[in-house]
Backbone of each chain as ProteinMPNN parsed JSONL, in Angstrom:
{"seq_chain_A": "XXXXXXXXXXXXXXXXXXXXXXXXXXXXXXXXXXXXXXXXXXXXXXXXXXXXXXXXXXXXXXXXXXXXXXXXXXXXXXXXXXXXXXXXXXXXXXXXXXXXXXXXXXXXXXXXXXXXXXX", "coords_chain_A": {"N_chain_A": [[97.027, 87.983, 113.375], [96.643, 91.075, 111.874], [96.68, 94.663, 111.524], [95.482, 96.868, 109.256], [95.021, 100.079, 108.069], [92.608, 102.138, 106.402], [92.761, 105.115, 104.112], [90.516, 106.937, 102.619], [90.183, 109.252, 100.343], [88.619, 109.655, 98.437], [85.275, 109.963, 96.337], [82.346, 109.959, 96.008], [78.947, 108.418, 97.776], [78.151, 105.427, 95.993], [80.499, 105.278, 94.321], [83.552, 103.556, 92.324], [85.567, 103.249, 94.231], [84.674, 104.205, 96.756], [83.119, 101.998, 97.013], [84.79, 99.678, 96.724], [86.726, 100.509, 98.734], [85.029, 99.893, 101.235], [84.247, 96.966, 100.843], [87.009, 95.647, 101.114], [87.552, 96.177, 103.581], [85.331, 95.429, 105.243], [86.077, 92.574, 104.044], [88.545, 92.131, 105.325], [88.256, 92.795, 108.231], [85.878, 90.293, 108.336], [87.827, 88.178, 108.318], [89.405, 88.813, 110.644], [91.015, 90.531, 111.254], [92.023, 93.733, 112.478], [90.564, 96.892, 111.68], [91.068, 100.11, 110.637], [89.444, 103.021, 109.394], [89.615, 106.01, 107.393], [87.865, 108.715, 106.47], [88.009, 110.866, 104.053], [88.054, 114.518, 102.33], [85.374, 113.898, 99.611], [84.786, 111.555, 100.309], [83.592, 112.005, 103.063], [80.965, 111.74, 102.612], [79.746, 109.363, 102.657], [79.518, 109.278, 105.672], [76.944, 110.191, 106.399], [73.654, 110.517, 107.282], [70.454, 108.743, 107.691], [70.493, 107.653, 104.813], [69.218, 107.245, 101.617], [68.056, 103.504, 100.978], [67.675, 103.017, 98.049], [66.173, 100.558, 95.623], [68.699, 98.299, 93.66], [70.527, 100.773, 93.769], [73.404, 102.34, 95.064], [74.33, 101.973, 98.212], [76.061, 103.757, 101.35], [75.707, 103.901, 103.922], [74.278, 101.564, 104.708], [76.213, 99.111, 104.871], [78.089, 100.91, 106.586], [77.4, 100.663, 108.775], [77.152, 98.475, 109.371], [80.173, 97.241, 109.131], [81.193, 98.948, 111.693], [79.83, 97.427, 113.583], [80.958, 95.535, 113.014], [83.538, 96.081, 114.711], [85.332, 97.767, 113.267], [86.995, 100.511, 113.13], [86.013, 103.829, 112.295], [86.652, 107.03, 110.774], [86.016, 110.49, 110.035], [87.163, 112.943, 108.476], [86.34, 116.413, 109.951], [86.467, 118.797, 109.164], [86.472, 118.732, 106.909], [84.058, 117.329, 106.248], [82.194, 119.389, 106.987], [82.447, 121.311, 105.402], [81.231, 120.278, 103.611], [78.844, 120.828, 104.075], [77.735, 119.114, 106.341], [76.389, 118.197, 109.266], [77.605, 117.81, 112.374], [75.45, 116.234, 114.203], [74.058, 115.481, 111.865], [75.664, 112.502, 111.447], [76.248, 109.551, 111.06], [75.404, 107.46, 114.041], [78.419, 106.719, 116.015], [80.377, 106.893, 114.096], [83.287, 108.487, 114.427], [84.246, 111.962, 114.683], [87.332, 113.591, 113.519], [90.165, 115.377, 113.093], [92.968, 115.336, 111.011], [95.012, 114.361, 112.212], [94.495, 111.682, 113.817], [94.108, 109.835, 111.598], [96.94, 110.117, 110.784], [98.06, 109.083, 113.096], [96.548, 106.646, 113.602], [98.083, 105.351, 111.326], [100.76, 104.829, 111.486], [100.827, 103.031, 114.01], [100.14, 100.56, 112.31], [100.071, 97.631, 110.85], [99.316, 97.358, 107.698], [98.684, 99.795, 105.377], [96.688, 101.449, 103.347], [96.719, 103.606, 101.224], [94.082, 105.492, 99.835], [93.888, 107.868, 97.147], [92.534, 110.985, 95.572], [90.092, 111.843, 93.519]], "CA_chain_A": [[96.166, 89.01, 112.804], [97.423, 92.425, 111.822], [96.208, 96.106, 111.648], [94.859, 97.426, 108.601], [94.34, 101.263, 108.204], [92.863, 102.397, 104.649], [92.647, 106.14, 103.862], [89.466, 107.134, 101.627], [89.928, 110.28, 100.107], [87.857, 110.24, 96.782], [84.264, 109.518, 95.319], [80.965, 110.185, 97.109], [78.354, 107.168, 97.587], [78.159, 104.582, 94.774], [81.544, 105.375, 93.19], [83.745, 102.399, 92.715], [86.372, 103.31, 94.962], [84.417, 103.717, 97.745], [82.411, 100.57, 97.194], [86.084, 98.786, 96.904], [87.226, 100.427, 100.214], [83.802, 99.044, 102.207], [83.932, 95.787, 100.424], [87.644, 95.513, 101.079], [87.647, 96.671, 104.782], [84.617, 94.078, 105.491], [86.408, 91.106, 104.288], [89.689, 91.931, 106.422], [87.584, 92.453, 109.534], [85.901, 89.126, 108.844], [89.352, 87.235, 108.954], [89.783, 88.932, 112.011], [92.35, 91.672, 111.249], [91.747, 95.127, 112.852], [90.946, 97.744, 110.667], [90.744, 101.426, 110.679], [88.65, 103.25, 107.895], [89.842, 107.199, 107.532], [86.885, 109.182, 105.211], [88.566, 112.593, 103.967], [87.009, 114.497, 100.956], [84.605, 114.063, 99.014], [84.231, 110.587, 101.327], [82.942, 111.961, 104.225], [79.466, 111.902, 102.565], [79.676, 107.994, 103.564], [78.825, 109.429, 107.242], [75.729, 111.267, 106.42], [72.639, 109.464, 108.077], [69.346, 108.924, 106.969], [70.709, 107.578, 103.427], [67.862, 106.166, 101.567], [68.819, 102.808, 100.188], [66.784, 102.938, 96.655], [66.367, 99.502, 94.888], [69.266, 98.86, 92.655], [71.566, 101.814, 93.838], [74.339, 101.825, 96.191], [74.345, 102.838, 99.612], [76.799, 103.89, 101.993], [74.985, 103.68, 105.065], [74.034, 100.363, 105.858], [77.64, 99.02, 105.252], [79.315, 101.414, 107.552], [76.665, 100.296, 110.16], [77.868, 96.749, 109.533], [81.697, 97.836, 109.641], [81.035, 99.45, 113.254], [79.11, 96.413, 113.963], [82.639, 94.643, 112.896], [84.56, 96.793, 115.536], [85.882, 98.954, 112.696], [86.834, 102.495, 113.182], [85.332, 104.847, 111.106], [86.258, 108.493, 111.502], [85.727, 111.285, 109.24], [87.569, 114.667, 108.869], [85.639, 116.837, 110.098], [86.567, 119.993, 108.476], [85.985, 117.907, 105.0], [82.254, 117.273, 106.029], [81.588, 120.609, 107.74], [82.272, 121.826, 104.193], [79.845, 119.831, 102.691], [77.202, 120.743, 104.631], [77.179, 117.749, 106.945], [76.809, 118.83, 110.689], [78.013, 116.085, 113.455], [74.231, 115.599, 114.192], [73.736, 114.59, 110.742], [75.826, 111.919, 110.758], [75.963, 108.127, 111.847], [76.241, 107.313, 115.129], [79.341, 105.608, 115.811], [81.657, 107.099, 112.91], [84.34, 109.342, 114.815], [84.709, 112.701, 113.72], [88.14, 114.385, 113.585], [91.265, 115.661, 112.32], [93.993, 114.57, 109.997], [96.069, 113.867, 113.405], [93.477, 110.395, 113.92], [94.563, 108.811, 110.365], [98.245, 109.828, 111.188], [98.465, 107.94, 114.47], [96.789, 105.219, 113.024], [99.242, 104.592, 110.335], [102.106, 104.382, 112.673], [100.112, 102.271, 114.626], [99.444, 99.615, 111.699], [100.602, 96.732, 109.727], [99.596, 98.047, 106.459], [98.678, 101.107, 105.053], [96.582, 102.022, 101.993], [95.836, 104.942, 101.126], [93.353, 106.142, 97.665], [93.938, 109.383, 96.91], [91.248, 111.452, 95.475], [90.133, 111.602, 91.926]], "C_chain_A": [[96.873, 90.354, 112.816], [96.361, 93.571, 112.09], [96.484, 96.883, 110.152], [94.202, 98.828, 108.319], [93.83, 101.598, 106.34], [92.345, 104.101, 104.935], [91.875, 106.285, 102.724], [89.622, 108.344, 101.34], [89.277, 110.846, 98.632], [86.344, 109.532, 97.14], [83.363, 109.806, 96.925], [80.084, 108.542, 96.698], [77.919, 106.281, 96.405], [79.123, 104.834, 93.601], [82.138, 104.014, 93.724], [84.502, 102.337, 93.627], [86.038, 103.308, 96.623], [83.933, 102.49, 98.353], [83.288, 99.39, 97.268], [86.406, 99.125, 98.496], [85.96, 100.123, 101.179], [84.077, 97.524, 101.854], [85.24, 94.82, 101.081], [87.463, 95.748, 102.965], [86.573, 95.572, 105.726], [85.163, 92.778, 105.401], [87.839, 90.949, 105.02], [89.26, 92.007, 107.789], [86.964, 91.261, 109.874], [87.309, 88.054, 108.946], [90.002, 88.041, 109.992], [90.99, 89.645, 112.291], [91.097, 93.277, 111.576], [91.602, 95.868, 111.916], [90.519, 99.181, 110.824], [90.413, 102.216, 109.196], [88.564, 105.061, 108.367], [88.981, 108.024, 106.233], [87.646, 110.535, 105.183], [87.754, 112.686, 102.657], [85.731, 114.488, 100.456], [83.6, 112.416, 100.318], [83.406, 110.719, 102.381], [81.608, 111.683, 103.971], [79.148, 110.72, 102.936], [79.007, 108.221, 105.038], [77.85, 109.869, 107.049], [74.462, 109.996, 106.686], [71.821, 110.07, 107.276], [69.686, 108.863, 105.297], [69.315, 107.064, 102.701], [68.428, 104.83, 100.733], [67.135, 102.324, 98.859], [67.489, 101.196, 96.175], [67.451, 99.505, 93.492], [70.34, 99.872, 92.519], [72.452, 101.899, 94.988], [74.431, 102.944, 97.247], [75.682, 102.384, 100.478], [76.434, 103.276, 103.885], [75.17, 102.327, 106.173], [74.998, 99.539, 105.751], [78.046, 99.694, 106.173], [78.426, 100.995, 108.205], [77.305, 98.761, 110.03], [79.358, 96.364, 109.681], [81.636, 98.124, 111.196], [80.689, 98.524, 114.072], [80.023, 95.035, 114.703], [83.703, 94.768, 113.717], [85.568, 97.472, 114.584], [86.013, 100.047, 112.836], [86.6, 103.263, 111.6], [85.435, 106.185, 111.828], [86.304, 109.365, 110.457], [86.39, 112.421, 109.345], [86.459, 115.583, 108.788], [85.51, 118.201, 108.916], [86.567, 119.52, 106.767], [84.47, 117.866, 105.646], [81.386, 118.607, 106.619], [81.343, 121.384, 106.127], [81.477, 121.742, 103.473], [78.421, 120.127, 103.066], [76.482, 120.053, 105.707], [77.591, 118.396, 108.561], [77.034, 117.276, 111.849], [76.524, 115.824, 113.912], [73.534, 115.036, 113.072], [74.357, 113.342, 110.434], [75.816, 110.711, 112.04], [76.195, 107.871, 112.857], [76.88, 105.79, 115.482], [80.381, 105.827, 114.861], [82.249, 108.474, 113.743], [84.114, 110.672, 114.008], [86.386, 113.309, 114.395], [89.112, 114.836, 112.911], [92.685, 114.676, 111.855], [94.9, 113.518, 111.136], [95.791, 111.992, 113.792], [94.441, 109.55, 113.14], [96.189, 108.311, 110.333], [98.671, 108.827, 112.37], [98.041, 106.553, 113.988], [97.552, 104.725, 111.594], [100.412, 103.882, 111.062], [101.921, 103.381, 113.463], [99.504, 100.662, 113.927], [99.916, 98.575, 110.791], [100.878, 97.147, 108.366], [98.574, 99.03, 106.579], [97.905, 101.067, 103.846], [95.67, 102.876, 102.131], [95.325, 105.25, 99.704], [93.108, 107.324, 97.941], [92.475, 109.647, 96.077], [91.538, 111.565, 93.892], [90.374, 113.285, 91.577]], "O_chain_A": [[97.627, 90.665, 113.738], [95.35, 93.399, 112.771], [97.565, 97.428, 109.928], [92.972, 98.885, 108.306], [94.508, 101.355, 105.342], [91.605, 104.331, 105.892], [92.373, 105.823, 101.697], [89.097, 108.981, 102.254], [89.373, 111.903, 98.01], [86.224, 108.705, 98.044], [83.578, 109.838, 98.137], [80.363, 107.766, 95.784], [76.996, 106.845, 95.819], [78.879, 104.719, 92.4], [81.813, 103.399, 94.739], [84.377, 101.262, 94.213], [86.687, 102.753, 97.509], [84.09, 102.009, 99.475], [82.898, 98.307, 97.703], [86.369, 98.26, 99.371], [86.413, 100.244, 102.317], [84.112, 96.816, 102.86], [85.027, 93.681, 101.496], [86.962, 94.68, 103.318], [86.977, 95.004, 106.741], [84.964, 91.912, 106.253], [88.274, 89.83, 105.292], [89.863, 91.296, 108.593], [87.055, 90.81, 111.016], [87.47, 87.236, 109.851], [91.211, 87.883, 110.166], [91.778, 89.486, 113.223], [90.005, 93.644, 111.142], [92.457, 95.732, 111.041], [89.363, 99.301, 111.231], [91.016, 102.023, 108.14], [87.839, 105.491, 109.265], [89.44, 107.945, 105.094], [87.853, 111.194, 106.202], [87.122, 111.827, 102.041], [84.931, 115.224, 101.034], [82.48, 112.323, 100.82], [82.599, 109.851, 102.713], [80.922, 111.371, 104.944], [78.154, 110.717, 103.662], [78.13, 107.485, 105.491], [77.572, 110.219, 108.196], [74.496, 108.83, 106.294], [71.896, 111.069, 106.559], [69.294, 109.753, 104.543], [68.44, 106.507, 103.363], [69.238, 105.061, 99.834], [66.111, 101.645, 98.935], [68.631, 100.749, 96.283], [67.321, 100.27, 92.536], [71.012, 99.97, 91.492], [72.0, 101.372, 96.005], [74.544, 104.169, 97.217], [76.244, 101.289, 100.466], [76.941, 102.451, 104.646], [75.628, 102.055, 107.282], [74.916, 98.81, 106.74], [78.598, 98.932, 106.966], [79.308, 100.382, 108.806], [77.941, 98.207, 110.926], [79.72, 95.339, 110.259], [82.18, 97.267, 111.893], [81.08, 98.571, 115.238], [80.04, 94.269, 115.666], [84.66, 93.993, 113.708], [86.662, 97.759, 115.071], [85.027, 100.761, 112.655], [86.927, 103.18, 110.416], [84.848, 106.566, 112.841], [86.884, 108.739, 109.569], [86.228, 113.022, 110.407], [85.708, 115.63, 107.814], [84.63, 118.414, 108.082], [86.676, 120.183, 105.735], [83.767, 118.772, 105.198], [80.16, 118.717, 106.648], [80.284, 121.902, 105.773], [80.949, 122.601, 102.767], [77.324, 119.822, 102.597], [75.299, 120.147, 106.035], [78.657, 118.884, 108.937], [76.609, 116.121, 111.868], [76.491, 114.597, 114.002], [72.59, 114.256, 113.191], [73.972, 112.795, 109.4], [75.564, 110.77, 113.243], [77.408, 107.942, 113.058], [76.495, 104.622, 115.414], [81.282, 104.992, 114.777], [81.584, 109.506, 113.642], [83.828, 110.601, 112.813], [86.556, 113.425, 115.609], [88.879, 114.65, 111.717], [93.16, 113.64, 112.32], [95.3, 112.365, 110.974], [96.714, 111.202, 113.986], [95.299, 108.802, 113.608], [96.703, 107.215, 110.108], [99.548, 107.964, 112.35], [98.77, 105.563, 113.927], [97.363, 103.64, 111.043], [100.787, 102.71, 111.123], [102.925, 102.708, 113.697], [98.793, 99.844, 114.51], [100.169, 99.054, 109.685], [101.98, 97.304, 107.839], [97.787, 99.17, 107.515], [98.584, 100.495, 102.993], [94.577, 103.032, 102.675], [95.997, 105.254, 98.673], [92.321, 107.795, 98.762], [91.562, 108.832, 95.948], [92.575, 111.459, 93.238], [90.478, 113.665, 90.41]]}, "seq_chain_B": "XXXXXXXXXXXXXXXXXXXXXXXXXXXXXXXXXXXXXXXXXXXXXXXXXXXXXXXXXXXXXXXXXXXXXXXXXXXXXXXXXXXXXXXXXXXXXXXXXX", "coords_chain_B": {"N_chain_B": [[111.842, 95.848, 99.417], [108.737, 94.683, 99.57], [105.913, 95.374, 97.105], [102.916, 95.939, 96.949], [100.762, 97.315, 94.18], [97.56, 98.674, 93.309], [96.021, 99.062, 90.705], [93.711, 100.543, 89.47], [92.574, 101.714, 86.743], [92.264, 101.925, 83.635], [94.043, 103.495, 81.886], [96.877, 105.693, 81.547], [98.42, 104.654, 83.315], [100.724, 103.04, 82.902], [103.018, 104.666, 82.594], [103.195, 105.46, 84.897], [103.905, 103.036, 86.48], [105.938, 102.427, 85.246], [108.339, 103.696, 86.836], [108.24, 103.028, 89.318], [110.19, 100.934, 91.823], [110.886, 97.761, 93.347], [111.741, 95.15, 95.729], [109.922, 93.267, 95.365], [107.384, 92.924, 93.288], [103.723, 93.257, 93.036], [101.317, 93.569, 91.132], [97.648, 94.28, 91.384], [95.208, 94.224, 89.838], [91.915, 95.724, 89.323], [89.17, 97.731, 89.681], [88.169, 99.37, 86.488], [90.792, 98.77, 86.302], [91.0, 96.017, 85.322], [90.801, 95.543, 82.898], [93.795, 95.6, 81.716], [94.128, 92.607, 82.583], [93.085, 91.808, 80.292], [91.562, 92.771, 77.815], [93.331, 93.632, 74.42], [95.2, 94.873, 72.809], [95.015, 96.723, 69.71], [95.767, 94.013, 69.203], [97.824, 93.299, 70.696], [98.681, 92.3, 74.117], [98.245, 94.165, 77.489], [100.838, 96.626, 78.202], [101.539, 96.635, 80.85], [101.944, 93.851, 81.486], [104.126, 93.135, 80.338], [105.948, 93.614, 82.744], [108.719, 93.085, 85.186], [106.783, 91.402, 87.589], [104.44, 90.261, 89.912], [100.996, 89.502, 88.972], [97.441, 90.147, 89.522], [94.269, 89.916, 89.675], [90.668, 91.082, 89.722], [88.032, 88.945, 90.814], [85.45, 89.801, 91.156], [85.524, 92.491, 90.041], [86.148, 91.75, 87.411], [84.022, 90.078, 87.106], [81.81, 91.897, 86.717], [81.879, 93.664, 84.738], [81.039, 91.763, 82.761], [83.187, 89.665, 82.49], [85.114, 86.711, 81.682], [87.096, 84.216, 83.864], [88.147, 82.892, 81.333], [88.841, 84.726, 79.968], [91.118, 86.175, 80.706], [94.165, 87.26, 80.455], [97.054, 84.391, 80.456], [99.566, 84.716, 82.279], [98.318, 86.025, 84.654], [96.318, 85.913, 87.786], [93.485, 85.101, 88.863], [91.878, 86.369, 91.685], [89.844, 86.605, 95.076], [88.17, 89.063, 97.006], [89.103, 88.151, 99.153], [91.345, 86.828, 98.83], [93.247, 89.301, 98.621], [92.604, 90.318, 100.602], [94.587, 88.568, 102.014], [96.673, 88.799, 100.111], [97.508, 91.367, 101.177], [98.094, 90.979, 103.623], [100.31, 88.619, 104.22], [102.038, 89.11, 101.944], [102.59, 91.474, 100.624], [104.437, 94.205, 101.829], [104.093, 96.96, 101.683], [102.07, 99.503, 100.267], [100.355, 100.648, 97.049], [98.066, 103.339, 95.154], [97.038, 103.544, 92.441]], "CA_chain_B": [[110.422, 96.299, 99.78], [107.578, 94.273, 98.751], [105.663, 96.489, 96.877], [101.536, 96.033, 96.09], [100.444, 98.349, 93.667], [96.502, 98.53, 93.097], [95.436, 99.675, 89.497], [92.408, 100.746, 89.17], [92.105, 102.366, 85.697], [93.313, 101.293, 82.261], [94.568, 104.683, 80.88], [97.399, 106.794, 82.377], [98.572, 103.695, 84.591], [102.059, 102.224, 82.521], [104.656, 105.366, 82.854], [103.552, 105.11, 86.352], [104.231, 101.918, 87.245], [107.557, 102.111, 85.348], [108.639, 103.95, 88.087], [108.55, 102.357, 90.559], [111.095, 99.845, 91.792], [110.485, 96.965, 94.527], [112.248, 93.87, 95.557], [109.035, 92.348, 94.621], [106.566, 93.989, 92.934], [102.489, 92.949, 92.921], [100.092, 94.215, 90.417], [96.492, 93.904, 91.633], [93.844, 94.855, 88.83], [90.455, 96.439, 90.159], [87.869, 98.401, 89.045], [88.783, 99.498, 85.297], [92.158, 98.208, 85.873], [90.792, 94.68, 85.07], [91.002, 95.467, 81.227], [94.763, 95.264, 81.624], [94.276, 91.588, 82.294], [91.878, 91.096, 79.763], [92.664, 93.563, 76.873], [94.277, 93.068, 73.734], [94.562, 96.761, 71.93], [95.844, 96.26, 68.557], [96.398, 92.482, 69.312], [98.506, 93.212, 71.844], [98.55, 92.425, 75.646], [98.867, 95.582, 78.137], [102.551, 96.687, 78.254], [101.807, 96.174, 82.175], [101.756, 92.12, 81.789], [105.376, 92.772, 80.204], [106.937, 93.814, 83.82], [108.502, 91.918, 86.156], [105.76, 91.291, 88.549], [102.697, 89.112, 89.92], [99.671, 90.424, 88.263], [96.495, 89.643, 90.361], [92.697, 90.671, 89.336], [90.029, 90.82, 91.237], [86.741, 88.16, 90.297], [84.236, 90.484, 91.579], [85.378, 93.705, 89.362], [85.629, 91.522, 85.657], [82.134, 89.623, 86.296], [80.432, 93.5, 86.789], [82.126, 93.953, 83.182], [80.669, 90.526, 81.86], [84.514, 89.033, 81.796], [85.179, 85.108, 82.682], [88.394, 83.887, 84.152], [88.442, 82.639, 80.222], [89.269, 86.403, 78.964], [91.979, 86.65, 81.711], [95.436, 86.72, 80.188], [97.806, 83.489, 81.743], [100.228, 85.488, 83.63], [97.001, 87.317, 85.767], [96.025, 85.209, 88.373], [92.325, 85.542, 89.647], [91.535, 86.162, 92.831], [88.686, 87.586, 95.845], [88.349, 89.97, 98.177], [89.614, 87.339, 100.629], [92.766, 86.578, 98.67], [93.53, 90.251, 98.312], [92.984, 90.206, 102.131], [95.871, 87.394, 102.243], [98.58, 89.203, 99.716], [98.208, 92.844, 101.935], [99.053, 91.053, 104.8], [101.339, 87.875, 103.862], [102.793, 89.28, 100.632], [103.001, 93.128, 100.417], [104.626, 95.289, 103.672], [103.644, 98.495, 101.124], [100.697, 99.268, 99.366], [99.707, 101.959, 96.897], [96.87, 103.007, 94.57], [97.244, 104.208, 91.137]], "C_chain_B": [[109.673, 95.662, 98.889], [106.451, 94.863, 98.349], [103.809, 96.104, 96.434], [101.032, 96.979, 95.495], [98.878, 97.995, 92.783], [96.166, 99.339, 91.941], [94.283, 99.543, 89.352], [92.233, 101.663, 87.932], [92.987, 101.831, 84.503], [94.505, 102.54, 81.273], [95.815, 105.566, 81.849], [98.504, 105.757, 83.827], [100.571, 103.504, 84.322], [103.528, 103.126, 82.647], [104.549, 105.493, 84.248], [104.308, 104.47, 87.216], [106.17, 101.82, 86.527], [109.015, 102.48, 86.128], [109.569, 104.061, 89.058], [109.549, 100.908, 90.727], [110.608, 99.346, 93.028], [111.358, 96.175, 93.972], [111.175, 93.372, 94.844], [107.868, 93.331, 94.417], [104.583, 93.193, 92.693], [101.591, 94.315, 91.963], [98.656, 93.947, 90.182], [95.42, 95.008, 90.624], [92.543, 95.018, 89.103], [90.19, 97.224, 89.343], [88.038, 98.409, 87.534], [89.754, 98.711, 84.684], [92.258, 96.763, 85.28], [91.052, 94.696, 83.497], [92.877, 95.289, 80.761], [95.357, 94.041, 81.544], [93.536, 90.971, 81.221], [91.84, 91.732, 78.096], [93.291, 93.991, 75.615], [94.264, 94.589, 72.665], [95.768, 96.517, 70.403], [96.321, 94.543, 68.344], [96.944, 92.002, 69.82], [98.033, 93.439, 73.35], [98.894, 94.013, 76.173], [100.303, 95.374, 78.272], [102.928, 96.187, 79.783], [102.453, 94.762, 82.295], [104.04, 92.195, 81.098], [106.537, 92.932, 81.759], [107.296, 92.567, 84.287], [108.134, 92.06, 87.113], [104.968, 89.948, 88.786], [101.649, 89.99, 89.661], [98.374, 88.954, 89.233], [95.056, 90.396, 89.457], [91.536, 90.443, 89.786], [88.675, 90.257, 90.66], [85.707, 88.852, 89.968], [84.06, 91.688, 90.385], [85.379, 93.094, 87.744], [84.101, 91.034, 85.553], [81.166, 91.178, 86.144], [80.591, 93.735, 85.291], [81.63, 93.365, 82.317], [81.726, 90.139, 81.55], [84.214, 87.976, 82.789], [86.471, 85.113, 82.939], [88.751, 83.414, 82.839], [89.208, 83.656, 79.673], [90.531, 86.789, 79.714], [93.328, 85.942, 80.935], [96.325, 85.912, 81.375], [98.363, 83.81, 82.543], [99.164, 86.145, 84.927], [96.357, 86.001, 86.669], [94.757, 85.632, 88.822], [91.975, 85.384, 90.878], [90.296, 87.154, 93.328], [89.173, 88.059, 96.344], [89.289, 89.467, 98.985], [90.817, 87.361, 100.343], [93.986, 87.579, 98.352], [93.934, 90.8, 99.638], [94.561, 89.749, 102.673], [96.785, 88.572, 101.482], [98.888, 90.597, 100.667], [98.787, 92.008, 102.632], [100.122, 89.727, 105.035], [102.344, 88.273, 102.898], [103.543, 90.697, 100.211], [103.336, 94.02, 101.305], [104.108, 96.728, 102.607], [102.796, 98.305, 100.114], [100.553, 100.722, 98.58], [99.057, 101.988, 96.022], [96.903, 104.097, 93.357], [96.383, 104.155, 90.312]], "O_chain_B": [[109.747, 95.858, 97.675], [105.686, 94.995, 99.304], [103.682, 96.045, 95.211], [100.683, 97.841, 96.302], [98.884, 97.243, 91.808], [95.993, 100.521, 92.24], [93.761, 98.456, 89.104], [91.54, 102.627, 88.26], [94.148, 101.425, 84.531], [95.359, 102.391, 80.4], [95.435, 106.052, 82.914], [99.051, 106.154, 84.855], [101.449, 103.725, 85.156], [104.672, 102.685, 82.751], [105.576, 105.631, 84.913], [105.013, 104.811, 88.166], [107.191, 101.375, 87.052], [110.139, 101.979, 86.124], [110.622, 104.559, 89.456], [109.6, 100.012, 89.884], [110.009, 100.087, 93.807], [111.785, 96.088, 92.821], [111.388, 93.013, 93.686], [107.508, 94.253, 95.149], [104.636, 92.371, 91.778], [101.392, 95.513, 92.167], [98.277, 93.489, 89.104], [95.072, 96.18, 90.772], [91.999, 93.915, 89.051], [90.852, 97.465, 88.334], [88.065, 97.249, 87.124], [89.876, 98.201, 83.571], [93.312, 96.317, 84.826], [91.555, 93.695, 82.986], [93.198, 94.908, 79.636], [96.421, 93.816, 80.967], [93.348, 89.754, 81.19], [92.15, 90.939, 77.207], [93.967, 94.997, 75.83], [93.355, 95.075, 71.992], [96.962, 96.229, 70.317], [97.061, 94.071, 67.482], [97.053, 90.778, 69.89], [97.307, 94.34, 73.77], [99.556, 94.848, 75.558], [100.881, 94.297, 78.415], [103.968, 95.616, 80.11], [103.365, 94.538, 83.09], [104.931, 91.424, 81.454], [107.671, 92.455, 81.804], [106.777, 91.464, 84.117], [108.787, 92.767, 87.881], [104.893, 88.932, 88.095], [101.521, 91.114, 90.148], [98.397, 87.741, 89.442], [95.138, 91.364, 88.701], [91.409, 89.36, 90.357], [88.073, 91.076, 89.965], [85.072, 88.758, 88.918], [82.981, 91.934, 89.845], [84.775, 93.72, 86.872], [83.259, 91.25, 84.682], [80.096, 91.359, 85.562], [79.599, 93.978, 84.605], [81.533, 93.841, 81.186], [81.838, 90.046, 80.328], [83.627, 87.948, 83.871], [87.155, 85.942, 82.339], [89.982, 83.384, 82.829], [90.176, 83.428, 78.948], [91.053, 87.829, 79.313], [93.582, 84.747, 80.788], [96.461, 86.242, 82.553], [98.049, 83.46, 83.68], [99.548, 86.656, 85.979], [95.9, 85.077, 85.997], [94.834, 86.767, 89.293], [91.733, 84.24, 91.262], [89.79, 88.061, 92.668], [90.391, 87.964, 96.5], [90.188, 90.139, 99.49], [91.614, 87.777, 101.184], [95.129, 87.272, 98.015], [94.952, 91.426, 99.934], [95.368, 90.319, 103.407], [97.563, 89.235, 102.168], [100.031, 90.971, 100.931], [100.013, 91.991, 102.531], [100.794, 89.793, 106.064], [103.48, 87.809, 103.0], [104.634, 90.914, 99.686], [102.415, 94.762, 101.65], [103.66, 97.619, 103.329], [102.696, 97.374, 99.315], [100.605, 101.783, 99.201], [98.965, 100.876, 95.503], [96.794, 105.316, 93.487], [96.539, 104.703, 89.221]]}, "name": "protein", "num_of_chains": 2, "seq": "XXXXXXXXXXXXXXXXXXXXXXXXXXXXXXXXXXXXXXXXXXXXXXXXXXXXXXXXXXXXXXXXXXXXXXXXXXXXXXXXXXXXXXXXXXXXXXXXXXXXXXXXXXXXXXXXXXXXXXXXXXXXXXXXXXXXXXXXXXXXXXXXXXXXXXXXXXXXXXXXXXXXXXXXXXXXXXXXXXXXXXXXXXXXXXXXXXXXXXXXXXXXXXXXXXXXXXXXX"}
């Protein structure tokens, strides 16, 4: 089993890119590879609690609770969601917050690497 | 360097990828990028399918489009999540997302 880091740095909830990096990050944790999940951007809104999941529309939420669930790391730059508005009591508990320094160590730290840049 | 390179869009993708050089090169088609396996603009295939590569596409992102593994040009192999799982970490030591 390896080590898996992916770097999210585009699309807010129900774009496809994020719904690829959840979908993608779920089925390497079930075959039993480690994975680390870095939200920068526009991403961080993924951490924001209290999503509502509307019939039909895509939520962030109750995936990353099932990622965490998975023993996935989930951490968020902070200074990307402070921007948005999102205060560390607003968001999920259980998704890391911190700086760029996090995503860097876990690269070095990882089999593979992918990173999606931002749109 | 075995190289995976994830396309996700149909437009803006081909002076990219010409590029790039790898010992071996993977071209995994996602979101948009699925119209590259699928395609035919003027009658012609995407210029992508002319590289030398493995072209991959991902099940999940042509059925959202309404495409069958029928519409999938021969060179493009279809695969899941799972088997996308398998080429990062058997097939590709580098990954990137275009």
């Amino acid at each position: 089993m390896g080590t898996l880091t992916i770097g999210c740095f585009s699309s807010l909830v129900g774009s496809k890119s994020l719904d690829f990096t959840l979908k993608l990050a779920k089925t390497a944790a079930d075959k039993g590879h480690k994975v680390n999940l870095w939200l920068s951007g526009n991403a961080t809104i993924l951490g924001k609690n209290h999503q509502k999941h509307l019939k039909d529309y895509s939520t962030g939420e109750k995936p990353a609770l099932e990622l965490l669930e998975k023993g996935v790391e989930i951490c968020e730059c902070e200074a990307c969601a402070l921007a948005r508005g999102i205060q560390k009591p607003d968001s999920i508990p259980g998704i890391q917050w911190n700086a760029m320094h996090w995503y860097l160590a876990k690269i070095y730290s990882s089999d593979r690497v992918l990173h999606i840049g931002g749109e | 360097m075995k190289l995976g390179v994830f396309v996700n869009d149909y437009k803006g993708t081909v002076e990219t990828v010409d590029r790039l050089e790898a010992e071996k090169l993977g071209l995994i088609f996602i979101q948009n990028g699925v119209f590259h396996a699928t395609l035919k603009d003027n009658g012609k295939p995407s210029p992508l399918l002319d590289k030398s590569a493995n072209f991959y596409v991902l099940s999940e992102d042509l059925a959202t489009r309404g495409l069958t593994n029928a519409d999938v040009d021969s060179r493009v192999k279809v695969v899941t999540y799972g088997d996308v799982v398998d080429l990062i970490f058997n097939d590709y030591e580098k990954l990137a997302w275009i």
